[in-house]
C-alpha positions in Angstrom: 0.0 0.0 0.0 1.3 3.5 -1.0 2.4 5.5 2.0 1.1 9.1 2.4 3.6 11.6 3.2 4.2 15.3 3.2 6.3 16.6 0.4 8.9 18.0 2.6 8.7 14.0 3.6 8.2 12.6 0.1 11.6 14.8 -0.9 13.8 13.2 1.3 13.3 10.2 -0.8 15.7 12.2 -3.7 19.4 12.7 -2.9 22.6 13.8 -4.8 23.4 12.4 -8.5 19.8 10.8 -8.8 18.1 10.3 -12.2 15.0 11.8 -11.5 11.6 12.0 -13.9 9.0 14.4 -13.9 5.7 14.4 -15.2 3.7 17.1 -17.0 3.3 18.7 -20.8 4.6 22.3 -20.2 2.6 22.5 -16.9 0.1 20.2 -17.8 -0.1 17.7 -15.3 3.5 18.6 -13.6 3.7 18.2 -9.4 4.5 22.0 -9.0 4.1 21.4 -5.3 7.1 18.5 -5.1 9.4 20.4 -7.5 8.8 23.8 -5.7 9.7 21.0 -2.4 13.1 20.1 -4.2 14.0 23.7 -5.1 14.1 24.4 -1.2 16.4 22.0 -1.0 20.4 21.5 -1.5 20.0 18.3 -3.8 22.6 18.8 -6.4 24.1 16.8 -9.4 20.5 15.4 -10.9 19.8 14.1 -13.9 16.4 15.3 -15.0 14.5 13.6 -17.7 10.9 15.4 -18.7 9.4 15.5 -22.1 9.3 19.0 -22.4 10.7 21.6 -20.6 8.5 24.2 -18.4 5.7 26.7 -19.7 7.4 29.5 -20.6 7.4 32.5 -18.6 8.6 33.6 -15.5 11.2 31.0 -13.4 8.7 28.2 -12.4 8.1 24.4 -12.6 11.2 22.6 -13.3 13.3 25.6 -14.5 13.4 26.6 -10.6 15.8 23.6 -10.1 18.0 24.7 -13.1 18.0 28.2 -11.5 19.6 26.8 -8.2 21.8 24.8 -10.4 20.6 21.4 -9.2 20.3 19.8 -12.0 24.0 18.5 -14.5 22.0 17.0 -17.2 18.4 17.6 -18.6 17.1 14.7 -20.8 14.1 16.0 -23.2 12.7 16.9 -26.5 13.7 21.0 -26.3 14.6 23.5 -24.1 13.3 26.4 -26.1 10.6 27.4 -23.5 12.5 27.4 -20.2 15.2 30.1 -20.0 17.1 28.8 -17.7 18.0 26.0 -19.2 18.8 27.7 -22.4 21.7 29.9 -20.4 23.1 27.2 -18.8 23.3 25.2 -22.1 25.0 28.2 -23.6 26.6 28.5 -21.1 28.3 25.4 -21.4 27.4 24.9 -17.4 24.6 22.2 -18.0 24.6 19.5 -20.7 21.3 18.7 -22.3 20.5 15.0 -24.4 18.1 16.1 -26.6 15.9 13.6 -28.1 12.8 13.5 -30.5 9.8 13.8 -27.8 8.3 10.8 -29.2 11.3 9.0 -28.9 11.6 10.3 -25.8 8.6 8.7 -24.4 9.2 5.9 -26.1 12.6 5.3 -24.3 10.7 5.9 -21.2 7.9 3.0 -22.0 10.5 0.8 -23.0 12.5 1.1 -19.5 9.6 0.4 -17.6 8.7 -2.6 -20.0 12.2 -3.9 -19.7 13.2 -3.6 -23.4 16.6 -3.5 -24.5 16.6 -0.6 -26.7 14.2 1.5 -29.0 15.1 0.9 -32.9 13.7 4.1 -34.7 14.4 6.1 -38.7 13.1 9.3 -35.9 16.3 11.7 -36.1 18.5 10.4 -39.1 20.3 13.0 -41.0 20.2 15.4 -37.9 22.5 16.6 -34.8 20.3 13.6 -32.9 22.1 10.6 -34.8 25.7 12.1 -33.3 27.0 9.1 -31.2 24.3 6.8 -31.6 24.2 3.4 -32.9 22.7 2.6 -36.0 21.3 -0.5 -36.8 20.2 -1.6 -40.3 17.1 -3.8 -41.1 15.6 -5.3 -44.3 17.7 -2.4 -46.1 16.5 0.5 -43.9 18.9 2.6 -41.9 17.4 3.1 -37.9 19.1 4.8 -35.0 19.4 3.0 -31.4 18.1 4.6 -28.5 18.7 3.0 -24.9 16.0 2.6 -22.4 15.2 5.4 -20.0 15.3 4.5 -16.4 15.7 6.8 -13.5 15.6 6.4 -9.0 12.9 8.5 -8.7 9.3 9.4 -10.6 7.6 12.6 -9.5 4.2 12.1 -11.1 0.8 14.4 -10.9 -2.6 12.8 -10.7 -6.0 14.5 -9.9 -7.0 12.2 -7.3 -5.5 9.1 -5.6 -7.3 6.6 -3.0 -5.3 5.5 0.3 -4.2 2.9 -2.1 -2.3 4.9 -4.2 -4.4 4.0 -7.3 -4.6 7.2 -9.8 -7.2 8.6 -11.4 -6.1 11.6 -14.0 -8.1 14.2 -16.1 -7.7 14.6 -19.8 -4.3 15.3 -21.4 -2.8 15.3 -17.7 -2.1 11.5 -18.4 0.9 12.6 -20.8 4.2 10.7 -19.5 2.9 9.9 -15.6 1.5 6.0 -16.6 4.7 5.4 -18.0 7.0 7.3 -15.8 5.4 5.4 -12.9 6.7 1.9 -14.6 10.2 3.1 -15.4 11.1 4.8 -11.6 12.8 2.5 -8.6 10.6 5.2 -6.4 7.6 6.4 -7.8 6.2 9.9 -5.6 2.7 10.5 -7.1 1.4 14.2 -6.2 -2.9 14.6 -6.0 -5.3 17.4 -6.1 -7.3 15.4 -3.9 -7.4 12.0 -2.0 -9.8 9.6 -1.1 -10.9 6.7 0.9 -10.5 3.0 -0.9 -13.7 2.2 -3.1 -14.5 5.8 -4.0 -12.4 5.6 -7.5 -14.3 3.0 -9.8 -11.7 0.6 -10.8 -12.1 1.2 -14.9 -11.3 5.4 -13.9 -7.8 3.9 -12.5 -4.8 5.4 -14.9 -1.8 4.2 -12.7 -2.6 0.7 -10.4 -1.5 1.7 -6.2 1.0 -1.2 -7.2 3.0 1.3 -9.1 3.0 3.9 -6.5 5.1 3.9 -3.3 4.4 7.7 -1.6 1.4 9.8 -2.1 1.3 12.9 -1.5 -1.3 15.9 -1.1 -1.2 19.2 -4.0 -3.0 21.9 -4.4 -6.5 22.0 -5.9 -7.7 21.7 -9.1 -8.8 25.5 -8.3 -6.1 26.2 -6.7 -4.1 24.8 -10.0 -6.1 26.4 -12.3 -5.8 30.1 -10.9 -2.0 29.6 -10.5 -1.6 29.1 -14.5 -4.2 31.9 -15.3 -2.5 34.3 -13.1 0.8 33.3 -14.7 -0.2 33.8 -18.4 -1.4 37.1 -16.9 2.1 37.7 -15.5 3.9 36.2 -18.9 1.8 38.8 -21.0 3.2 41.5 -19.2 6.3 40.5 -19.7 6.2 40.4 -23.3 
């Protein structure tokens, strides 16, 4: 049974040099509450993996841990809406893996399946093909991607029973059912929890067996008026 925790409790579960994976579509289902946790903290040295990076704007969501310089490697699609990730790539302070976000995910499925690799044309002729295998099959040239693993998933869900079984909304699902397979530690962050038999089992999007700590976010309300007062805030900044 998943253990409910705090997030200053649940982020004492991450330490220095961890591969770490967080959910969410630039801001769309991300646990703002457990990164905002981890960016109060002195973890260093992460490896981050995250399809995208954060909604652009002011410093938020994941770029909060690239501002504190916590994180030494960002594994995603692109960079292009987090500023703070761009400097530091510039920089040359931060190195950054980019892959296609497709193949991204994929990697990610395939770690938590167990798979060896993923075999895919995605990249050929471009600056993604540097330093990766190739493989060639029935006369077609494909690149080789590892799987993606990592010690910790931070994943977002809209409600969770004492179980630890998930329940998401919409396009929230993104990356969390498959970062929840591929994480040794899997932290699942909820708008709301619930007693056991209140989440018919056909709504569950990640089994409790998947999930180790649960812990409690803010509200869908509470959620929704921090991104509308944010695009207010971006606009102004324009």
């Amino acid at each position: 049974m998943a253990n409910i925790q705090t997030v200053e409790e649940a982020v004492k579960n991450i330490k220095d040099g961890m591969k770490i994976m967080t959910a969410g579509f630039l801001g769309v289902g991300a646990p703002l509450k457990m990164i905002d946790a981890l960016a109060n903290t002195n973890v260093k040295d992460l490896t981050l993996i995250q399809a995208v990076s954060a909604h652009p704007g002011e410093t938020h969501d994941i770029g909060k841990l690239v501002k504190n310089k916590q994180v030494k490697k960002f594994v995603g699609s692109h960079i292009g809406t987090c500023p703070e990730i761009q400097e530091q790539y510039n920089a040359g302070t931060l190195e950054v893996e980019f892959m296609p976000m497709g193949t991204v995910v994929e990697c990610i499925r395939a770690g938590g399946a167990g798979l060896g690799a993923v075999v895919t044309p995605t990249g050929l002729g471009t600056e993604v093909e540097n330093g990766r295998d190739k493989l060639v099959v029935d006369g077609k040239e494909y690149l080789v991607f590892p799987p993606l693993k990592a010690d910790v998933a931070i994943i977002k869900g809209c409600k969770a029973d004492k179980l630890g079984n998930i329940v998401y909304n919409g396009t929230t699902k993104g990356t969390n059912t498959i970062m929840a397979l591929a994480a040794d530690l899997v932290i699942a962050e909820v708008d709301e929890i619930v007693e056991v038999g209140e989440i018919p089992y056909d709504n569950v999007g990640t089994p409790g067996i998947l999930v180790d700590i649960i812990v409690q976010g803010d509200s869908h309300e509470e959620r929704k008026k921090y991104f509308e007062d944010l695009w207010v805030r971006t606009k102004k900044m324009k």
